[in-house]
C-alpha positions in Angstrom: -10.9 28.8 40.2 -14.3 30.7 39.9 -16.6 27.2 40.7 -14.2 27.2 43.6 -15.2 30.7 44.4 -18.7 30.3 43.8 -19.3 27.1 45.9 -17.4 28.7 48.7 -19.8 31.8 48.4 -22.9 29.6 48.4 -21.7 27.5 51.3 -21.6 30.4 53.5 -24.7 32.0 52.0 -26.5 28.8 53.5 -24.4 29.0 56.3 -25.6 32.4 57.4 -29.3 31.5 56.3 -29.4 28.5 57.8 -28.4 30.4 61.1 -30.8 33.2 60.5 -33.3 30.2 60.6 -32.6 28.1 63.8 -31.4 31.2 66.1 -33.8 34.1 64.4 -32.4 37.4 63.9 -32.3 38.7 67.7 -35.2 41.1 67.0 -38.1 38.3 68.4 -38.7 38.6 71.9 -38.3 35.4 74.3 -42.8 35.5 75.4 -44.0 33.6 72.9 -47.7 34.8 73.9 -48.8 38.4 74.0 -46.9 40.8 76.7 -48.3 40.8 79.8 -50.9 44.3 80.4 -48.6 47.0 80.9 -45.4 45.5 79.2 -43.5 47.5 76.4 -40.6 45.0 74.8 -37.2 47.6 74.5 -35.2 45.5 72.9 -32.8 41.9 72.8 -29.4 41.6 72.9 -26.0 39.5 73.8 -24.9 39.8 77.0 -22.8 38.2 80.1 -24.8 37.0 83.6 -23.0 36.3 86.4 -23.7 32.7 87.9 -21.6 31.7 90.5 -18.1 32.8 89.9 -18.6 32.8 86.3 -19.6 34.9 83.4 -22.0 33.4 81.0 -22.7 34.1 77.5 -27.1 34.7 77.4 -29.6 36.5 75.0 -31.1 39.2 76.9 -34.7 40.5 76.0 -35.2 43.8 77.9 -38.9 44.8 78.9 -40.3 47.7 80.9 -43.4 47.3 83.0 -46.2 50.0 83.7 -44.2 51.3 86.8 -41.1 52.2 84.7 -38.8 49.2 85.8 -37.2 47.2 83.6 -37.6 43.3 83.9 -35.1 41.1 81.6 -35.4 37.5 80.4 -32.1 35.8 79.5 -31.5 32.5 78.5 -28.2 30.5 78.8 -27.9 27.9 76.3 -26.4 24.8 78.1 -26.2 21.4 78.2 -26.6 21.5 82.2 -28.9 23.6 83.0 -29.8 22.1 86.3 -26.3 22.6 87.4 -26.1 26.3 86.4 -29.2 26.8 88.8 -26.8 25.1 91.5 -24.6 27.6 90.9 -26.8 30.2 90.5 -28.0 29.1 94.0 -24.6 29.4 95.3 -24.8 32.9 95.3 -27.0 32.8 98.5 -25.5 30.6 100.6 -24.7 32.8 103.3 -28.3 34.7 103.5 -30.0 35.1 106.5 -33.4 34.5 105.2 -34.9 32.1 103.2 -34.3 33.2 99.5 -36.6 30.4 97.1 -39.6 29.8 97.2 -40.7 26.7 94.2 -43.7 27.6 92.3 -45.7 26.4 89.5 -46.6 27.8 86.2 -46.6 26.2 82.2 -46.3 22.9 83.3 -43.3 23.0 85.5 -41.5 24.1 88.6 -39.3 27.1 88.7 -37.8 29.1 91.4 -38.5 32.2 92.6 -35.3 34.2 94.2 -36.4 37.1 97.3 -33.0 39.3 97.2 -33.3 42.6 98.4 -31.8 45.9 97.6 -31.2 49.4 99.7 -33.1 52.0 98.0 -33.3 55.1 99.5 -32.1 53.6 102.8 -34.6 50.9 102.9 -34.4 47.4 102.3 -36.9 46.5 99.3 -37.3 43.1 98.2 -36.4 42.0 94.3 -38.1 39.0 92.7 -36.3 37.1 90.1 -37.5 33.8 88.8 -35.4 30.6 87.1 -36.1 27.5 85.6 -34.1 25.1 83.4 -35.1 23.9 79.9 -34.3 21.2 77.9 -31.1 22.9 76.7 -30.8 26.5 78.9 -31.3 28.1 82.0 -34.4 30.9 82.3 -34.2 34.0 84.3 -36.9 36.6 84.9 -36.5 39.4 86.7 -35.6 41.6 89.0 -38.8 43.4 89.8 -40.2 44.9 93.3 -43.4 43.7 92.3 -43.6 40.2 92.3 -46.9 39.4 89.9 -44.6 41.2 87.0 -41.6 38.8 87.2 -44.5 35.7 87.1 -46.4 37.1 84.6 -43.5 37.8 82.2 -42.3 34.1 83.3 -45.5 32.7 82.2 -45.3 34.9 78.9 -42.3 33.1 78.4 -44.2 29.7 77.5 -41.4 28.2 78.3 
């Protein structure tokens, strides 16, 4: 009974380390480079995103840039991420305006999204920027200021 007991504790000790290992401990920050200048990392945490009609499961790192805003990067672990970016898309099918632009940076193309919001009775624009991995979809953003949301992007290295 107790070799019993003991294997099943060590099989979820490695469990739990092995874990700890491949998915970190949720204190590491998505940039993998230094913060951009003006960048203080808050915090990470699990979270739902909205993409499409659906809520997703993501790790959200939380930022704040040198004008007070806060700029998040969540990733979406999936096995189609191109697809969740279709979706994602969807959301804008009935703009007015032209919402992506394509842009380069690390390697690869990602999209930048233009939505805007009323503050103080004025439309301001929002930039927010996705890209699909290997095995998730990236966002960036939202921001006013456009060079943040790259910047923190690119911090990514992903």
């Amino acid at each position: 009974m107790s070799n019993k007991i003991i294997l099943l504790v060590v099989l979820l000790v490695t469990a739990v380390f092995i874990s700890g290992c491949i998915y970190g401990n949720g204190d590491e920050p998505a940039p993998n480079n230094d913060l951009p200048d003006g960048f203080t990392y808050l915090g990470t945490h699990e979270t739902y995103v909205e993409i499409g009609d659906t809520n997703m499961a993501a790790v959200e790192d939380i930022y704040r840039n040198k004008i007070g805003e806060d700029i998040y990067v969540q990733v979406i672990e999936s096995d189609n991420p191109d697809g969740l970016i279709t979706m994602f898309k969807s959301h804008y099918k009935d703009a007015n305006y032209e919402p992506f632009k394509d842009i380069r940076f690390n390697g690869h193309i990602a999209t930048q999204v233009k939505d805007y919001m009323v503050i103080n009775g004025t439309q301001e624009p929002r930039y927010t920027i996705i890209w699909a991995t290997e095995n998730s979809l990236m966002i960036v953003g939202s921001s006013k200021n456009e060079k943040d949301v790259l910047d923190m992007a690119i911090a990514t290295g992903s």
